[in-house]
C-alpha positions as CSV (number, residue, x, y, z in Angstrom):
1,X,-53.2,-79.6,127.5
2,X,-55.1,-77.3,130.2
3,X,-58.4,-79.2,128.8
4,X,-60.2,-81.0,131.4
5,X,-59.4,-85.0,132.0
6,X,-61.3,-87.4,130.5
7,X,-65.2,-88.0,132.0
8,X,-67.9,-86.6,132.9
9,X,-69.6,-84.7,135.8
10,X,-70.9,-87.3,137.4
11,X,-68.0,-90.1,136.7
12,X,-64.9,-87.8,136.3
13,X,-61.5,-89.4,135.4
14,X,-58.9,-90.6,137.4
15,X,-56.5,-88.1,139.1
16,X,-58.5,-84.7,138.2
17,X,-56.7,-82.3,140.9
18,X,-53.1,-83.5,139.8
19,X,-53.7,-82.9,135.9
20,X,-55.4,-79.8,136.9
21,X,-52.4,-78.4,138.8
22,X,-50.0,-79.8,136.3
23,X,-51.6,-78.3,133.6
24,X,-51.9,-74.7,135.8
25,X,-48.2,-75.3,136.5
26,X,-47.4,-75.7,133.0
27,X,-49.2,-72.8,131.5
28,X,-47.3,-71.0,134.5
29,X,-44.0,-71.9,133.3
30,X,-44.1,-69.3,130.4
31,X,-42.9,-70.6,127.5
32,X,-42.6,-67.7,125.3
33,X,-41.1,-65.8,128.1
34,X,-38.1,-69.0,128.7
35,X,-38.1,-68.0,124.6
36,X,-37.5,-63.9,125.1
37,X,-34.6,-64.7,127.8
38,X,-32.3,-67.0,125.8
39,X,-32.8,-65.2,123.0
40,X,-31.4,-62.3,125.0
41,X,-28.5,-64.0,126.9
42,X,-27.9,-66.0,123.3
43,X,-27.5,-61.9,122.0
44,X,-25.3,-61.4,125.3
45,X,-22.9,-64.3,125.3
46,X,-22.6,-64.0,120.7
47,X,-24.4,-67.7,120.3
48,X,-26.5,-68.5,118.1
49,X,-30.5,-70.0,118.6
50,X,-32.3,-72.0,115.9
51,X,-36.1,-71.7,116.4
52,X,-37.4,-74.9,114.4
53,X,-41.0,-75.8,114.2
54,X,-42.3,-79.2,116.1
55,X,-42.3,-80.9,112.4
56,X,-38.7,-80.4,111.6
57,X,-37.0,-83.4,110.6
58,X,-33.8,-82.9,113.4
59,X,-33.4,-87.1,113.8
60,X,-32.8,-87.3,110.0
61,X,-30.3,-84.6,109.8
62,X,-26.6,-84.5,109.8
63,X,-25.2,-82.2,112.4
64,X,-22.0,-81.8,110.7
65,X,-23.0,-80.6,107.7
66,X,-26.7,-80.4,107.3
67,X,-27.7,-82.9,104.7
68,X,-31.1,-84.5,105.6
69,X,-32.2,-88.6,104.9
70,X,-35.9,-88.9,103.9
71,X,-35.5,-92.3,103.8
72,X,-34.7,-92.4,107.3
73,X,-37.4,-94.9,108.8
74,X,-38.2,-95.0,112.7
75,X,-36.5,-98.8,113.0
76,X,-33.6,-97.2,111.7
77,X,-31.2,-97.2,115.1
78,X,-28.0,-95.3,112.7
79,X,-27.4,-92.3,111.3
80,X,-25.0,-92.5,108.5
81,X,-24.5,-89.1,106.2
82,X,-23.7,-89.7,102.7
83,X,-22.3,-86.0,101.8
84,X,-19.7,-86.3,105.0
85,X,-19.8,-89.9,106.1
86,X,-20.1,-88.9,109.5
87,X,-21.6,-91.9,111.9
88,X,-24.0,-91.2,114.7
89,X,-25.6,-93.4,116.6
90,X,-29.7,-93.9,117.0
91,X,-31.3,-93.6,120.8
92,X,-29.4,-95.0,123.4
93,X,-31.0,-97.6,126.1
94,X,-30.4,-96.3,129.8
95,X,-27.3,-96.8,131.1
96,X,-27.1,-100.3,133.4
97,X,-25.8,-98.2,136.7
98,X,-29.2,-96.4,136.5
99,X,-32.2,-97.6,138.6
100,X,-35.2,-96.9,136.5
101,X,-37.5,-94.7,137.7
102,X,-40.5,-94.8,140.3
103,X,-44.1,-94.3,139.7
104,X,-45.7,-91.7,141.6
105,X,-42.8,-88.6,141.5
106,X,-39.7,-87.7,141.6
107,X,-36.8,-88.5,143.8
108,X,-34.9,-86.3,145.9
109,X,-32.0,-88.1,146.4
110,X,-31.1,-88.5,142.5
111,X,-31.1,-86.0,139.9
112,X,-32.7,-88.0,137.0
């Protein structure tokens, strides 16, 4: 990620200074530290925080009761558990009332 953009010296890529300051601003944002603070409030309020690693199979899980699909395919747009027979549906589309967004940053006058 804070790698530089794609080209060289002489021919460098396109949008350098923004990657550059997006990958500063990234690094900035402290992950480990956002890690330390809910695991401290988590303590505070009595919850509970699952650290998972990036492979963890969450989409082919049941979050009723835990039992995990492996033949859960990416075309697959339900989630049906065979040890509960809970139903839960695959990604939703956006919703129709919601203007897609613009290129170029985000908007002020909406929050998504």
């Amino acid at each position: 990620m804070t790698a530089s953009v794609r080209g060289t010296a002489g021919a460098p890529g396109r949008r350098v200074r923004q990657k550059a300051s997006l990958n500063r601003a990234v690094l900035d944002a402290a992950p480990g530290e956002f890690r330390r603070q809910l695991t401290y409030k988590s303590i505070w309020y009595g919850s509970k925080i699952a650290v998972l690693d990036r492979w963890f199979p969450s989409s082919k899980t049941c979050s009723a009761c835990g039992w995990q699909n492996s033949r859960l395919t990416l075309a697959d747009r339900k989630f049906h558990c065979l040890d509960c027979g809970i139903d839960r549906p695959g990604p939703q589309r956006r919703p129709e009332h919601r203007p897609p967004r613009r290129a170029g940053g985000c908007s002020t006058r909406h929050p998504w």
